[in-house]
MIFI-143642 format. One record per residue (C-alpha): residue number from 1; x negated, y, z. Coordinates in nm, 2 decimals. Each point is the difference from the previous one (the first is absolute). Example, Ala and Ser with C-alpha at 12.3 -4.5 7.8 and 13.67 -1.06 7.14 Angstrom:
rec pos: 1 | x: -1.23 | y: -0.45 | z: 0.78
rec pos: 2 | x: -0.14 | y: 0.34 | z: -0.07
***
This chain:
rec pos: 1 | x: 1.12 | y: 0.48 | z: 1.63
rec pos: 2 | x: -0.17 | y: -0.08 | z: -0.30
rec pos: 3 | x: -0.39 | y: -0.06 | z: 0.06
rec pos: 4 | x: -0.22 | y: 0.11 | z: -0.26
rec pos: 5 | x: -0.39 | y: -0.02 | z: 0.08
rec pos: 6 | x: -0.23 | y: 0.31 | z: -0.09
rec pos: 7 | x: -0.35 | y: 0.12 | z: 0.03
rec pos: 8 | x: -0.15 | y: 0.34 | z: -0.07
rec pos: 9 | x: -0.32 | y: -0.21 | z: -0.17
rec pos: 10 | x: 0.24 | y: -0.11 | z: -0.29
rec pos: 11 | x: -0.10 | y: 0.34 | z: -0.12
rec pos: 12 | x: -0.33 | y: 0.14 | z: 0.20
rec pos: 13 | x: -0.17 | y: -0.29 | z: -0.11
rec pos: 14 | x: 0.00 | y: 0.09 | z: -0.34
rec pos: 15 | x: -0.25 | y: 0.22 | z: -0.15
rec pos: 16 | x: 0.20 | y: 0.34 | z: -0.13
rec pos: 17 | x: -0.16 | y: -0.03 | z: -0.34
rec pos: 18 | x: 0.15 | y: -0.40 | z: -0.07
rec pos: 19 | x: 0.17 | y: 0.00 | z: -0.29
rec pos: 20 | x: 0.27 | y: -0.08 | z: 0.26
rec pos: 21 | x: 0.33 | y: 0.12 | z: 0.13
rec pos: 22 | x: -0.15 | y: -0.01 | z: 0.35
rec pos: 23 | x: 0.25 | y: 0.30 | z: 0.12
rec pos: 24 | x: 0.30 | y: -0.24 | z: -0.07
rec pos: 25 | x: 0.02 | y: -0.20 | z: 0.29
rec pos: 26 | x: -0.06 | y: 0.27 | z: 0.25
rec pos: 27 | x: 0.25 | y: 0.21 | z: -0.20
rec pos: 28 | x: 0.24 | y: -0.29 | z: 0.05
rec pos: 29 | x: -0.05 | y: -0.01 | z: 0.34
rec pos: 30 | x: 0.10 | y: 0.37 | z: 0.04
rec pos: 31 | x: 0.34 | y: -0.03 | z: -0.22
rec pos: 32 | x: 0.11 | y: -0.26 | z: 0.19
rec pos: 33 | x: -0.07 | y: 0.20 | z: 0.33
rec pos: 34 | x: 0.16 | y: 0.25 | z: -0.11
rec pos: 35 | x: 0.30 | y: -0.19 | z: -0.13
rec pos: 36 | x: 0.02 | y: -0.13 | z: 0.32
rec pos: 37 | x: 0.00 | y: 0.35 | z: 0.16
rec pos: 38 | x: 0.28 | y: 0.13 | z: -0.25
rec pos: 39 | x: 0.22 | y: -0.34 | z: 0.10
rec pos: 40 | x: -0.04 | y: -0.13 | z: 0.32
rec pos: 41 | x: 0.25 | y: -0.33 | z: -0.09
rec pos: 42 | x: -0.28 | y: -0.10 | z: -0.18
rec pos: 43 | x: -0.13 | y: -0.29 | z: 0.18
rec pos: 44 | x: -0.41 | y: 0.01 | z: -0.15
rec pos: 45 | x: -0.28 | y: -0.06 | z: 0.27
rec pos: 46 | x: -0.35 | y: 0.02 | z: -0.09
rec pos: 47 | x: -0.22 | y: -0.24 | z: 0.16
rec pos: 48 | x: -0.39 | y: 0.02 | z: -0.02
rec pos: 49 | x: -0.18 | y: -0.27 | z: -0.22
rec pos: 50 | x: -0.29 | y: -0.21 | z: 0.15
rec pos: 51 | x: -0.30 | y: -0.18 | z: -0.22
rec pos: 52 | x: 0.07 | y: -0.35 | z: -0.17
rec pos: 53 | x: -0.28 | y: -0.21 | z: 0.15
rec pos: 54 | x: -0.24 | y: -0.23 | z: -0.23
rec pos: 55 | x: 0.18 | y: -0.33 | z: 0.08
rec pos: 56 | x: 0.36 | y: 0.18 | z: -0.15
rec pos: 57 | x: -0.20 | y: 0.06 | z: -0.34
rec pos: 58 | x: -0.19 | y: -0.31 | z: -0.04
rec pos: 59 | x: 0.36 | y: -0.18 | z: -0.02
rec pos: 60 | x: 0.00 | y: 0.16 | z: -0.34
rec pos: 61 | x: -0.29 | y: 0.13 | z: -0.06
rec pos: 62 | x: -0.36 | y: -0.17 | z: -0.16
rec pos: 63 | x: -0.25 | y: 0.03 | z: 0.34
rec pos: 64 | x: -0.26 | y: 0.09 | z: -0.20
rec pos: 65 | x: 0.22 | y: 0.26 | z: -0.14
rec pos: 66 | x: 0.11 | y: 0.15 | z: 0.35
rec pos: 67 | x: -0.34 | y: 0.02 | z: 0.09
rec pos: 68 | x: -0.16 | y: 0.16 | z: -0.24
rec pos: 69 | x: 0.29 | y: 0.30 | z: 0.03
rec pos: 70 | x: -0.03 | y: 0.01 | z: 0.39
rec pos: 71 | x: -0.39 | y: -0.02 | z: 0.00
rec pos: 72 | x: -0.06 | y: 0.23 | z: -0.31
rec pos: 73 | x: -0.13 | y: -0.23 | z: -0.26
rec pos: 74 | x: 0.23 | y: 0.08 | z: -0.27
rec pos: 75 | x: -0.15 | y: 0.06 | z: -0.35
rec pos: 76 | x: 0.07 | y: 0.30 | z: -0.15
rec pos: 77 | x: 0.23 | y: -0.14 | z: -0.27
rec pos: 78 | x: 0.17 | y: -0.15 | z: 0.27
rec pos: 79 | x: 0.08 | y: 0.34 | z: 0.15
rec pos: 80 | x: 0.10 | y: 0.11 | z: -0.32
rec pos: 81 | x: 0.24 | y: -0.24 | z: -0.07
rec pos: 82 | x: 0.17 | y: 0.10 | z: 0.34
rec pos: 83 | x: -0.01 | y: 0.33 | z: -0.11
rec pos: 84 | x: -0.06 | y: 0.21 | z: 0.31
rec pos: 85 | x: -0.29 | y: 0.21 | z: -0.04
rec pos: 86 | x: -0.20 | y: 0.17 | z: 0.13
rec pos: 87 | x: 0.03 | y: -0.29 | z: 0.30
rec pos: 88 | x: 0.01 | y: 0.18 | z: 0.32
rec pos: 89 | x: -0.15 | y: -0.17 | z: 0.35
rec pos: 90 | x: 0.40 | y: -0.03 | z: 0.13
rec pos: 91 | x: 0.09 | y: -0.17 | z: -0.30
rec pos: 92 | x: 0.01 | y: -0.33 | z: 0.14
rec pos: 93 | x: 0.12 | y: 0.08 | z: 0.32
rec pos: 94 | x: 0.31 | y: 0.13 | z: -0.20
rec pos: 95 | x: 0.02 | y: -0.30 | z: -0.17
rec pos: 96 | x: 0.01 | y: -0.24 | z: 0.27
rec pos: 97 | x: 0.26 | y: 0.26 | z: 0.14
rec pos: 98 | x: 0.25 | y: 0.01 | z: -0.30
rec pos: 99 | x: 0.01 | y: -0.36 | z: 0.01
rec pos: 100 | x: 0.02 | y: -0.04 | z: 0.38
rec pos: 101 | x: 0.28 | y: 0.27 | z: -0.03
rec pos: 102 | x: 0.16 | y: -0.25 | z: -0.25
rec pos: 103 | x: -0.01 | y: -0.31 | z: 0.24
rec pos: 104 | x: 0.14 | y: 0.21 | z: 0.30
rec pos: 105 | x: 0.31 | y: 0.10 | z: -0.22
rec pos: 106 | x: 0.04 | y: -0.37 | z: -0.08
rec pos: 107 | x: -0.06 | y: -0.12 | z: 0.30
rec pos: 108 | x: 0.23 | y: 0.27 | z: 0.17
rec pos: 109 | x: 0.28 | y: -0.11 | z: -0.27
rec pos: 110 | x: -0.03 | y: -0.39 | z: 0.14
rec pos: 111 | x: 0.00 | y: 0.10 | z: 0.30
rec pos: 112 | x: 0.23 | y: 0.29 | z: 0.08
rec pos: 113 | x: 0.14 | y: 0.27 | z: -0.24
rec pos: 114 | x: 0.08 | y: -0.25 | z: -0.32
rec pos: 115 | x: -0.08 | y: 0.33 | z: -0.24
rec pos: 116 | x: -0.39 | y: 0.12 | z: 0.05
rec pos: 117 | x: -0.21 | y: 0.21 | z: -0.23
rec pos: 118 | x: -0.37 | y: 0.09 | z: -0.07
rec pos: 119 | x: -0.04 | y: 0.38 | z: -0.13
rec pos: 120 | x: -0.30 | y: -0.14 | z: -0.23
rec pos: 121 | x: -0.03 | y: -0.35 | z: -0.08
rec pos: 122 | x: 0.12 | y: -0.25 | z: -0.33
rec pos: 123 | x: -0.38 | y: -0.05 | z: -0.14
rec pos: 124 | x: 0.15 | y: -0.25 | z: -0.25
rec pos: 125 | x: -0.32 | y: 0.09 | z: -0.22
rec pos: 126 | x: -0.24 | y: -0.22 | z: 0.23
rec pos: 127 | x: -0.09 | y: -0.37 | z: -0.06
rec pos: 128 | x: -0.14 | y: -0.25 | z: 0.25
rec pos: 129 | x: -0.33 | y: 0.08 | z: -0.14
rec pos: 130 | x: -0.02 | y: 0.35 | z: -0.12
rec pos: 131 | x: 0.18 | y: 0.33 | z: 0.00
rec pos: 132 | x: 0.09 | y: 0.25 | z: -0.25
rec pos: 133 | x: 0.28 | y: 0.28 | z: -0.08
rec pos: 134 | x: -0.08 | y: 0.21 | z: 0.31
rec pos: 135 | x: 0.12 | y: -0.38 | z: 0.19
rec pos: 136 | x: -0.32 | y: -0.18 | z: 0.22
rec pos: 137 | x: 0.23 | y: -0.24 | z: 0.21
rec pos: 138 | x: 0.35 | y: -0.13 | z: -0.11
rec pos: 139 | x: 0.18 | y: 0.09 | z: 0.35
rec pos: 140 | x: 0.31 | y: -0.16 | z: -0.13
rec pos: 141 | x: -0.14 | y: -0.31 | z: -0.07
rec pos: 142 | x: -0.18 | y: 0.00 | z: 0.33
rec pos: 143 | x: 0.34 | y: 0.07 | z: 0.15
rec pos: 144 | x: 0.14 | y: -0.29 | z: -0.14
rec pos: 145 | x: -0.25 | y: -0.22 | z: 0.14
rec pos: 146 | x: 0.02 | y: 0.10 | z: 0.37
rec pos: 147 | x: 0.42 | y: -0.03 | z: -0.04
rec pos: 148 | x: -0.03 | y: -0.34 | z: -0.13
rec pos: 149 | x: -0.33 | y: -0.09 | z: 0.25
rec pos: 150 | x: 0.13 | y: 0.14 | z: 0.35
rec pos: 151 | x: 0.34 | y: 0.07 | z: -0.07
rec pos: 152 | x: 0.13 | y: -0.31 | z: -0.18
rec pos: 153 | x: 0.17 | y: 0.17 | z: -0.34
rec pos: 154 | x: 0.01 | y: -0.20 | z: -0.26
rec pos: 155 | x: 0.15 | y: 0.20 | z: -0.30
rec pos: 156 | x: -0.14 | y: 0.37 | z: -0.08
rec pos: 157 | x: 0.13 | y: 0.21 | z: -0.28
rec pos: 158 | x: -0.23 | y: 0.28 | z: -0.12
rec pos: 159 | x: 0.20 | y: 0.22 | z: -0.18
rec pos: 160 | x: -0.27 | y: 0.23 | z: -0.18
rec pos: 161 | x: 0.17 | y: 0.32 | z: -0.15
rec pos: 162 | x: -0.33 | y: 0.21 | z: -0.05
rec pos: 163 | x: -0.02 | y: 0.07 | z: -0.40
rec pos: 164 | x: -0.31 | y: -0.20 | z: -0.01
rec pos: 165 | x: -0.03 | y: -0.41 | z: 0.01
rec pos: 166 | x: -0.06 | y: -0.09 | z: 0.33
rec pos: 167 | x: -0.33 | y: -0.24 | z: -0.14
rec pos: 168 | x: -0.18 | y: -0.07 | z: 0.28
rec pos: 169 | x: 0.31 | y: -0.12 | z: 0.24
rec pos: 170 | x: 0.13 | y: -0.22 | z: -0.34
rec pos: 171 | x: -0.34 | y: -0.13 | z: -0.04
rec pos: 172 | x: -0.01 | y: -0.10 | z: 0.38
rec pos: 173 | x: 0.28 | y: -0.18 | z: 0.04
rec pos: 174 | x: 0.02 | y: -0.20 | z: -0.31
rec pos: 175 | x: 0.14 | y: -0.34 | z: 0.00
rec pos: 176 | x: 0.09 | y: 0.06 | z: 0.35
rec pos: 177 | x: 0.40 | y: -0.06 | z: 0.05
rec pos: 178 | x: 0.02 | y: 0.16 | z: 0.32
rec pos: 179 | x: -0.03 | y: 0.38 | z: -0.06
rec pos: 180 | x: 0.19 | y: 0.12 | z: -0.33
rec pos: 181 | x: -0.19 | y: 0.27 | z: -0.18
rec pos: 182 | x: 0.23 | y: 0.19 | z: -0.17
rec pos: 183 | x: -0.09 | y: 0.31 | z: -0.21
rec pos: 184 | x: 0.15 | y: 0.30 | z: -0.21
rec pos: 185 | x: -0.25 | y: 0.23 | z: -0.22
rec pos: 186 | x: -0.10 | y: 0.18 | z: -0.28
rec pos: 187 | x: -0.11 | y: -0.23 | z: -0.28
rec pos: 188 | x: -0.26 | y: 0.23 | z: -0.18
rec pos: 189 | x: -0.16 | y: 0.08 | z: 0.37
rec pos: 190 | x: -0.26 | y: -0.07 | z: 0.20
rec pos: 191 | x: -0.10 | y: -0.26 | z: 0.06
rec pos: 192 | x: -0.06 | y: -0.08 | z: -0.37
rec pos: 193 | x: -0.08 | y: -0.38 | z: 0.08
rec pos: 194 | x: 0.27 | y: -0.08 | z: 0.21
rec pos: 195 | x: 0.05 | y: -0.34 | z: 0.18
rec pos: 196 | x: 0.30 | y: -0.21 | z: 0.07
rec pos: 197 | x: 0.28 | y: 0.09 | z: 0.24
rec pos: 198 | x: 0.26 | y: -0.24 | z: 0.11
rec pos: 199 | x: 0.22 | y: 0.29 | z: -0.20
rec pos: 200 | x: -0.16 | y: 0.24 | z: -0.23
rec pos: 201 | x: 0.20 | y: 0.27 | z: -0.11
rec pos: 202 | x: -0.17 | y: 0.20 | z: -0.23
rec pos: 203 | x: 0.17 | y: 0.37 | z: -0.12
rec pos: 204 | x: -0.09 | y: 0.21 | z: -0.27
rec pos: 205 | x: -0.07 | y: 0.31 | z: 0.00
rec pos: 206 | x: 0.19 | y: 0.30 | z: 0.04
rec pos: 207 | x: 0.26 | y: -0.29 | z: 0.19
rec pos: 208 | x: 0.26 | y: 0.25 | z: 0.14
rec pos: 209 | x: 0.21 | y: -0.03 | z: 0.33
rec pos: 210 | x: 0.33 | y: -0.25 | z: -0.16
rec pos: 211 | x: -0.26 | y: -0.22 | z: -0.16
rec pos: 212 | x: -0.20 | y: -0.05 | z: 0.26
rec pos: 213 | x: 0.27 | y: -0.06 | z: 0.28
rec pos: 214 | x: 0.22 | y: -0.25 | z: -0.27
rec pos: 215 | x: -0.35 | y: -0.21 | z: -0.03
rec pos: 216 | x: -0.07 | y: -0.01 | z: 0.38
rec pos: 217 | x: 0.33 | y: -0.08 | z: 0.06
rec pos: 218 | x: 0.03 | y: -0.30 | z: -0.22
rec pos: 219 | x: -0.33 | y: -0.14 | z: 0.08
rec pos: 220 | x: -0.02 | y: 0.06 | z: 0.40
rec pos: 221 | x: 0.30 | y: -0.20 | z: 0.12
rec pos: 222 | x: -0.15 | y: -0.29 | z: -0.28
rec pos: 223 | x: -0.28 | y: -0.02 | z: 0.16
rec pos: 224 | x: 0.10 | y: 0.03 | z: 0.38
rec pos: 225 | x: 0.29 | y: -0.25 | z: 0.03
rec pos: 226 | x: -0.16 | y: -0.35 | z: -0.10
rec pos: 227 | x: -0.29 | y: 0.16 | z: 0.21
rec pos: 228 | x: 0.19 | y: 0.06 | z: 0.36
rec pos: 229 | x: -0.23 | y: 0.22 | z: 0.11
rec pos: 230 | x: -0.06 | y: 0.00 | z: 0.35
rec pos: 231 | x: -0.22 | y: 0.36 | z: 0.02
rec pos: 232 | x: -0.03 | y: 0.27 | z: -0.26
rec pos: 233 | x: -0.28 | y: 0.23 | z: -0.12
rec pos: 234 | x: 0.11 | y: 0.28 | z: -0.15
rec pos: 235 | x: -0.30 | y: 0.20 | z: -0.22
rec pos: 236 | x: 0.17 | y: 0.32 | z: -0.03
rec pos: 237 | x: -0.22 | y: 0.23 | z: -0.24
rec pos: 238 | x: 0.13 | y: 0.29 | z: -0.15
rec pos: 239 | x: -0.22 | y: 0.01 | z: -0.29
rec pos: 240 | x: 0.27 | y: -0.12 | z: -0.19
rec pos: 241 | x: 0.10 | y: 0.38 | z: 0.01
rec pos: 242 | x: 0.03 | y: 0.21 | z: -0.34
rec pos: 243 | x: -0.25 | y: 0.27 | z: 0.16
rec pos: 244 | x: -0.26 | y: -0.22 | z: 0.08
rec pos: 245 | x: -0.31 | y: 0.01 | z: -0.18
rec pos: 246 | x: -0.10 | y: -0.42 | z: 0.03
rec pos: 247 | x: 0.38 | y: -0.09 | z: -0.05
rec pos: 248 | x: 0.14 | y: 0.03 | z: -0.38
rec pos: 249 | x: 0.34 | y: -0.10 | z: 0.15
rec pos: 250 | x: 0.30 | y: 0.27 | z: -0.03
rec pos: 251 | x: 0.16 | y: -0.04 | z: 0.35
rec pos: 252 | x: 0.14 | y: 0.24 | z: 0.18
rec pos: 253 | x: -0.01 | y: 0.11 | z: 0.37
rec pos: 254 | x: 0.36 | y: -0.14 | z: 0.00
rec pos: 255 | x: -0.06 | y: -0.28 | z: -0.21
rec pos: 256 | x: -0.27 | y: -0.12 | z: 0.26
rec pos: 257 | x: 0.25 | y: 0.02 | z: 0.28
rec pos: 258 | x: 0.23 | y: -0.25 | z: -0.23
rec pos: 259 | x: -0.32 | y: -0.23 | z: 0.03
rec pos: 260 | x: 0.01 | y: 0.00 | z: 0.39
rec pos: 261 | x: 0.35 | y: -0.06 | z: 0.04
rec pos: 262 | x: -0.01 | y: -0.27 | z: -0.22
rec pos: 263 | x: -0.28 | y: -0.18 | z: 0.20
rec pos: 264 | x: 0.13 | y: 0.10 | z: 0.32
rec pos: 265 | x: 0.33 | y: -0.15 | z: -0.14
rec pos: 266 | x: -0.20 | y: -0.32 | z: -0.05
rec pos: 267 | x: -0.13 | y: 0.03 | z: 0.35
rec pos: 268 | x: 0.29 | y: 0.03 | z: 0.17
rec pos: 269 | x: 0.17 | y: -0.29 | z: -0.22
rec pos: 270 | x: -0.30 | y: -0.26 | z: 0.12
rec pos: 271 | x: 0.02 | y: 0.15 | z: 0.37
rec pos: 272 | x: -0.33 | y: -0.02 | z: 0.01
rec pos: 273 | x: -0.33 | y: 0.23 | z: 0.20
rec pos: 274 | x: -0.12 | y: 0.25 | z: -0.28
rec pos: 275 | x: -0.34 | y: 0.22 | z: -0.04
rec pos: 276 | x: -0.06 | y: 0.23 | z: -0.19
rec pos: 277 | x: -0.30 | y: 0.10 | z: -0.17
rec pos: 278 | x: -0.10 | y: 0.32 | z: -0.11
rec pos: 279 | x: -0.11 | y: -0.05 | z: -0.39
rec pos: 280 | x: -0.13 | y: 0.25 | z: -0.22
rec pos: 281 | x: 0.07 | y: 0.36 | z: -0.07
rec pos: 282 | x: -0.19 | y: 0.23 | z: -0.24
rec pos: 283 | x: 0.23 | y: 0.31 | z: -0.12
rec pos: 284 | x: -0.08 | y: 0.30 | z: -0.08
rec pos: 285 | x: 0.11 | y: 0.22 | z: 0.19
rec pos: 286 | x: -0.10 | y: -0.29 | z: 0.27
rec pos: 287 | x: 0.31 | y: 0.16 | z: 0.20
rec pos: 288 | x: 0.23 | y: -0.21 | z: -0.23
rec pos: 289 | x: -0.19 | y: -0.33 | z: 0.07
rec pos: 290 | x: 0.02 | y: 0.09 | z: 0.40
rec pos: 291 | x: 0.39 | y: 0.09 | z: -0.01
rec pos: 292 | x: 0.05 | y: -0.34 | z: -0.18
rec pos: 293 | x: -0.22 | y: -0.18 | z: 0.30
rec pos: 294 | x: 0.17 | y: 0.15 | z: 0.25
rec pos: 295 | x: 0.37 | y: -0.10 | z: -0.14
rec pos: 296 | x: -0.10 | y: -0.36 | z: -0.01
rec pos: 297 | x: -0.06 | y: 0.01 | z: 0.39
rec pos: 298 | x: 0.30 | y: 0.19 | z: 0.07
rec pos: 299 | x: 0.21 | y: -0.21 | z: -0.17
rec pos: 300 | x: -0.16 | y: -0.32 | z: 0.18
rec pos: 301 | x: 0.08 | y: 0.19 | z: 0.32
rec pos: 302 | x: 0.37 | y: 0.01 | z: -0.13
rec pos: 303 | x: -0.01 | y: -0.35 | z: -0.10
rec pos: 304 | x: -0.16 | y: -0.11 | z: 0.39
rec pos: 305 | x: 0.32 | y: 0.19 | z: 0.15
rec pos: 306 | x: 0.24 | y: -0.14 | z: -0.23
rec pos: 307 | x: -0.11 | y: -0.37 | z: 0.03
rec pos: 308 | x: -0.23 | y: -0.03 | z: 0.38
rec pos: 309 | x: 0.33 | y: -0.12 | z: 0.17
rec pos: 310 | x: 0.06 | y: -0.27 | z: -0.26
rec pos: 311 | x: -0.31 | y: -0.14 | z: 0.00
***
């Protein structure tokens, strides 16, 4: 089975009038239950996500930074530069949990299933000392610090497909060989400073399904085979769709399920553990946004059957 973690306080915890998605992840949650229910081959199980403690954030993370979020001593342009508001009272509580939710999949990757997922997660946005773009802890760079610390990885591959720069994870990580940051966007998007990637591929606008596949397909297997990666993040956002309102990408639902086989091609190739992160997703209707979430983990669960006896 493929274990993908999940908490109803990825969306209660956000107030209803956020200029915020919140619906999406529960509305994930319910297509892939009912995909499950309309196929019972497919191998999905949900598991519940627990709270990251302080110690997991302050391998990333600025103390006086985590402090002033758990306590409630962030300024208000802090706040705003996160971009939740109005903050709720479960806000951090959800926080802690998207990222403990994170370091469960990962952990239940190393440890058991080789393919995990987090149904929220991929908050590229956030630096060691600040967060913005909806992003207050990087849960993938976290991540990558509790594989290398307790598990003994030495080579992690972030492949981040969300349409926008994954800034804060590049700016972590620089000059450090052992985790690859590798990252596909749009060019003319936020963020409008960006910072440097391992791999920085940047996309017009208006990029359409052939481009977009022909440029990750070049760069990806460039970047991965003098790397040997020994673990793989995969930031799956679906922004990069054509009905997405933060995207200004031309994908298409089909042309996003190109994008997962080839990374899951890449996957297989390194026989490696995998996790997947869930990324953004902002379309309008937001039904096309949750359809595309929802493919990326049902593909994953068809990769985990394919390849879980050849690991």
């Amino acid at each position: 089975m493929l274990p993908i973690s999940y908490h109803e306080i990825y969306t209660s915890a956000i107030s209803p009038h956020a200029r915020f998605p919140r619906d999406r992840y529960r509305l994930v949650h319910e297509e892939i239950q009912a995909r499950i229910k309309e196929n019972p081959d497919l191998a999905i199980r949900i598991q519940p996500s627990n709270p990251a403690a302080r110690d997991d954030l302050l391998l990333v993370h600025d103390e006086s930074y985590v402090d002033a979020f758990l306590h409630g001593r962030m300024t208000d342009a802090e706040i705003r530069r996160i971009g939740f508001r109005p903050w709720t009272p479960e806000f951090v509580e959800r926080t802690l949990t998207i990222t403990g939710g994170s370091i469960q999949a990962m952990r239940t990757a190393l440890e058991e299933s080789r393919v995990a997922g987090n149904l929220a997660g991929g908050t590229h946005h956030a630096f060691a000392d600040h967060g913005e773009g909806f992003c207050v802890f990087n849960d993938l760079a976290i991540c990558a610090r509790i594989a290398q610390r307790e598990y003994g990885i030495r080579r992690i591959a972030i492949i981040d497909c969300d349409v926008h720069q994954g800034n804060g994870t590049a700016s972590i990580f620089a000059g450090d060989s052992t985790v690859l940051t590798f990252s596909i966007h749009g060019a003319r998007n936020y963020p409008f400073r960006k910072e440097k990637s391992d791999v920085d591929i940047e996309l017009p606008n208006n990029t359409d399904d052939d481009t977009y596949i022909a440029s990750l397909k070049q760069a990806l297997p460039r970047a991965l085979y003098p790397f040997e990666p020994e673990l793989i993040f995969f930031q799956a956002g679906c922004d990069p769709l054509k009905e997405d309102t933060l995207g200004k990408l031309d994908l298409t639902r089909n042309g996003l399920d190109r994008r997962n086989q080839l990374v899951f091609q890449h996957v297989a190739y390194w026989n490696c553990p995998v996790v997947i992160f869930m990324g953004g997703g902002y379309a309008d209707p937001i039904q096309a946004s949750v359809a595309c979430h929802a493919d990326v983990f049902e593909e994953a669960a068809a990769l985990r059957s394919t390849v879980s006896g050849g690991y």
